[in-house]
N, C-alpha and C positions, 0 to 999 in steps of 0.2 A: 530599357528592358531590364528585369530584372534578372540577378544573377543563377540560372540554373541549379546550383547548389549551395543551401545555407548549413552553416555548420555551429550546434549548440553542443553546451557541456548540461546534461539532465543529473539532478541531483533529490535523492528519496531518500528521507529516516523513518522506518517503520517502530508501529508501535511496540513492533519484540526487540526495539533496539541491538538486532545485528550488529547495528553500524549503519556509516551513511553509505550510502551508493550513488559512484560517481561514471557516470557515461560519457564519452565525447563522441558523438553522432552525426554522421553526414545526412540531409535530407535532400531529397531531389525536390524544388519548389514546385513542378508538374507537375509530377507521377510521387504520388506521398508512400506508393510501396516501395518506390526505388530508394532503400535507405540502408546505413551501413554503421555499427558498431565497430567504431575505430579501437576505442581503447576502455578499456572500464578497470574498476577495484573497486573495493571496502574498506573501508579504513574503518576498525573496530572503535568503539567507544572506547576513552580508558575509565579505569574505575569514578573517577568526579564527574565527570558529563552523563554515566548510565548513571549513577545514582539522583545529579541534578536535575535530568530528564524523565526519572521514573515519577519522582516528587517533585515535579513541575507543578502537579495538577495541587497541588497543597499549600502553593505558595499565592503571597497575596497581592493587588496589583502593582503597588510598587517596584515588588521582588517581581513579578511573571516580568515590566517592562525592563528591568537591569538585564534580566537571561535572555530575553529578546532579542536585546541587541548583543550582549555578548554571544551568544550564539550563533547570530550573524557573521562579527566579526570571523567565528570559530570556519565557518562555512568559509566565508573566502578564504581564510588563511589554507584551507585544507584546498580549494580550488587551483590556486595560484600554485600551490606545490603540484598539486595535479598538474599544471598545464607544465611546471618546468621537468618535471620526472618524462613526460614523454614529450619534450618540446614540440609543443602546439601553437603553431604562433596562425593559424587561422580561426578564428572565431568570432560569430557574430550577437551572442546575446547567452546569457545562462538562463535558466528557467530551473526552477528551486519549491518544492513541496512544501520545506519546512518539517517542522517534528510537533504532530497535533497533542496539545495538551487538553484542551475539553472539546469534546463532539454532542452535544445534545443538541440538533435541530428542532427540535420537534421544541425546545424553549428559545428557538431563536438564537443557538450560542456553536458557535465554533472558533477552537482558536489554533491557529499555527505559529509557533515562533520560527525565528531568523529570521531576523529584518531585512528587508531587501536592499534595502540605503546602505544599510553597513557592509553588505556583500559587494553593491556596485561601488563604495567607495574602496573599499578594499583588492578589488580585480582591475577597477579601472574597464570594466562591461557591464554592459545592458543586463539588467535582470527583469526577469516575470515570477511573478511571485502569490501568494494569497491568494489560492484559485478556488479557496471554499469559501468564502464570506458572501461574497455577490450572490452566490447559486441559496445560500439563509437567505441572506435577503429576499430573494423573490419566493421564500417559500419553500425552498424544495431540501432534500436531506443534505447537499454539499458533498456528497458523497451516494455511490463510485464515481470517479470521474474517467477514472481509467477508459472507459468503453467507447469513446470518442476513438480513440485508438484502436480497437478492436475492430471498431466496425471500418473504419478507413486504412487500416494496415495488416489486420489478417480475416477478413471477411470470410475465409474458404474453412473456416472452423467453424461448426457446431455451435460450441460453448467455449469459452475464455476463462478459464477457471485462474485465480490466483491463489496459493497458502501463503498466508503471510501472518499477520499477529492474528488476523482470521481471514478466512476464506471468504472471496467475492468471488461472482458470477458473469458474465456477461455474454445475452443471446438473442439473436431477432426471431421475434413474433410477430405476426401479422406485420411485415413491414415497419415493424417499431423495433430501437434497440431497447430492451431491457436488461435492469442490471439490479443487485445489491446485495449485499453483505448477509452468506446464509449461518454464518456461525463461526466463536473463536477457533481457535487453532493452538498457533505458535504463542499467542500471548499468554495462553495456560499452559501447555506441555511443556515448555521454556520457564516458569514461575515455579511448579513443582521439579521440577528436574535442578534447580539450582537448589535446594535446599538439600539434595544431596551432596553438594558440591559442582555439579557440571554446567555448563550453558546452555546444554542441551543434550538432549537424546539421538546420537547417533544411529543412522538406519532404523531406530523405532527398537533396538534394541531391547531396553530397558521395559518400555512398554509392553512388547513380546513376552517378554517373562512375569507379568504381573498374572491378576486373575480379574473376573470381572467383576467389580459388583453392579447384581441383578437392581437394586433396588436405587442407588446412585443413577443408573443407565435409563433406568424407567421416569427418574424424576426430572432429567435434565431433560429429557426430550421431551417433557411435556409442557415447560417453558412456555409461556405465552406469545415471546418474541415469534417463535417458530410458527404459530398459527397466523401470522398479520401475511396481507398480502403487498408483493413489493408496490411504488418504491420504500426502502425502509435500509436503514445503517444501523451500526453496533459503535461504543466506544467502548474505550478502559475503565468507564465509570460504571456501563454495565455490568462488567463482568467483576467487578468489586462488590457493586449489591447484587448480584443475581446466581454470579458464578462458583467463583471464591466460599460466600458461605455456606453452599448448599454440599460443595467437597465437603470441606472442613467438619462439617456435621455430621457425615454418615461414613468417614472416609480418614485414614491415616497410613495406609501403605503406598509408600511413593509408587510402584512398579503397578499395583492395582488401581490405582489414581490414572495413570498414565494410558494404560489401558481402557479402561474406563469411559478414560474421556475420547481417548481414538475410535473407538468402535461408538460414541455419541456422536462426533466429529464426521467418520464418513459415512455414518448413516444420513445425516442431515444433506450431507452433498450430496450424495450416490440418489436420494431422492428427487435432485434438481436433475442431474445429468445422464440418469438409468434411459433415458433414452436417443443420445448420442451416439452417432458415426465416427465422428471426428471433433479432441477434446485438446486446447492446448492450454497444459499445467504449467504455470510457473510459479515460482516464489521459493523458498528456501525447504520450505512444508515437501517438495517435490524431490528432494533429496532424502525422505524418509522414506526409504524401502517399505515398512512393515504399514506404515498410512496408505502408501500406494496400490500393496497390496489389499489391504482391505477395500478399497475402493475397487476396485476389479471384482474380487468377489462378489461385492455387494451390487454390482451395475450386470458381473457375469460378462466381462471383454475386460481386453488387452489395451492397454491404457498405451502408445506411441510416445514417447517422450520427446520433449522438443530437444535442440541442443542447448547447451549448457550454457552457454552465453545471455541464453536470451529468457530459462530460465532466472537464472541471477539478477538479471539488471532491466526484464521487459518496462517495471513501473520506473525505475529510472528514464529506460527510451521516452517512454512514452509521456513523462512530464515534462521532457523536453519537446516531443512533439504538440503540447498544450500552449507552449510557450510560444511556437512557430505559427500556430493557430492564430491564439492572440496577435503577435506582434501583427496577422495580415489581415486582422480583424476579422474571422472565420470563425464561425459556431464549434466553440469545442467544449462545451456539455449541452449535455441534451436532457430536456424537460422530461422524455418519459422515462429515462435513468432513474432522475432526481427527484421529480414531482415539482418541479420550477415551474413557475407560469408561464415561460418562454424559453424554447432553446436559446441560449446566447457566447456570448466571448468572453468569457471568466477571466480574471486574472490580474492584477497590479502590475504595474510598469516603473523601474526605477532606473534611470539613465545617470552614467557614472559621475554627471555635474551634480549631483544631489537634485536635477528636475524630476519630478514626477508626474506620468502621465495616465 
């Protein structure tokens, strides 16, 4: 029989390179609600790893396989202290996102680094790993994958919204789960807000005090992404050609940039979920007071906030619970997310002899 509770460490590097995010999570093998956030943190990027990871996407194959693996390596080593900072001495497998450097499905291409090999050689445990390539493969965006989770760990919600380097969605329709990526976020407000100096924009501050511009607000929303019907994703290379120049062109005041882009930001959302009971926010994005409030406004309700924990770390939990999926050979993406030919069992398997399965 198998063992009632399996216990994973879930590990996420988002595109607004925060930092990584580390979970250690109890799951109940029955009852996949029965689950518990033991211990989590961030460990921030230090300056060489956010610069090596922002100019990922510019380096060539050679250079992307060296940071591959060295960034694997970097993964366990950050693990392993993980496990001894809160002596963890139960654990059955790690399951690891990686930190995606190109997303263009729609050419057949995604890529995550951290090498799974060098994390299981390095921890000396199971890893799961590459949970976007298979889902290209058969066709489909490789993204959200998150909603596998949504729909089997908090069902009693509406919509799953996440802020993160951008906003995704995740909602059942007609007995289908649907999901996908309605617009940047953090990966822009984070970009201009660093050229003043800061990481970020605290509580929306910053952006509160700008002004609008009408004619920026008008342009960005007209975007052609925004007309497609899901399934569909966003990467870092959109918002280079798409985003990035179309600021820059009509726009140079940081504080009205900011704004700007907020009041484009959750009009795009507040469009997806204007018609929601019950909405659980998470992502870092959720910590911006003045984003929040705009989104109330713009929906007209009271937005509940989840706790803070699960804010922070839910795509953490939950690539861990992708990994638990996989190891049981379980459907954790779903073709109408994605646009896949088939729901299936994503994921790479790296066992700590250097076997691969």
């Amino acid at each position: 029989m198998q063992n009632e509770f399996r216990y994973a460490i879930g590990l996420m590097s988002g595109t607004s390179l925060d930092g990584l995010d580390l979970v250690y999570v109890k799951f109940n093998n029955f009852d996949y609600k029965d689950f518990q956030i033991i211990h989590a943190e961030t460990r921030a990027y230090n300056k060489d790893w956010k610069h090596i990871l922002s100019d990922a996407i510019t380096l060539s194959t050679e250079e992307l396989n060296k940071i591959n693996d060295d960034y694997g390596l970097y993964l366990g080593r950050c693990v392993n202290e993980f496990i001894e900072k809160f002596r963890i001495n139960n654990l059955d497998f790690i399951a690891s996102h990686g930190h995606t450097v190109f997303h263009q499905p729609d050419k057949g291409i995604t890529l995550q680094i951290g090498n799974g090999k060098k994390i299981a050689e390095m921890t000396n445990i199971k890893v799961v790993c590459d949970f976007r390539a298979q889902d290209v493969n058969l066709g489909g965006q490789g993204a959200p994958l998150v909603p596998i989770g949504d729909e089997l760990l908090f069902e009693e919600y509406d919509y799953c919204l996440n802020l993160g380097g951008f906003a995704n969605v995740s909602y059942k329709s007609k007995n289908e789960r649907i999901a996908f990526d309605i617009c940047p976020v953090n990966i822009v407000l984070n970009y201009y807000t660093k050229k003043i100096g800061l990481d970020y924009d605290k509580n929306g501050n910053i952006a509160r005090s700008g002004k609008v511009n009408s004619d920026l607000l008008v342009k960005l929303n007209a975007l052609e992404f925004y007309k497609k019907q899901p399934p569909k994703s966003l990467g870092l290379e959109w918002v280079k050609s798409e985003i990035f120049p179309l600021i820059n062109n009509l726009e140079t005041n940081i504080p009205t940039i900011l704004k700007t882009f907020v009041k484009h930001s959750t009009f795009q959302i507040s469009e997806v979920i204007k018609n929601s009971n019950k909405v659980l926010i998470t992502g870092g994005g959720a910590f911006n007071t003045y984003f929040i409030q705009e989104v109330e406004r713009n929906i007209n309700k009271k937005i509940n906030m989840a706790p803070e924990l699960l804010i922070e770390y839910k795509e953490a939990l939950i690539f861990a619970f992708l990994g638990l999926l996989k190891l049981k050979n379980e459907v954790n993406c779903l073709k109408s997310v994605t646009g896949a030919s088939k729901d299936h069992a994503t994921g790479v398997i790296f066992n700590p002899k250097n076997r691969q399965s």
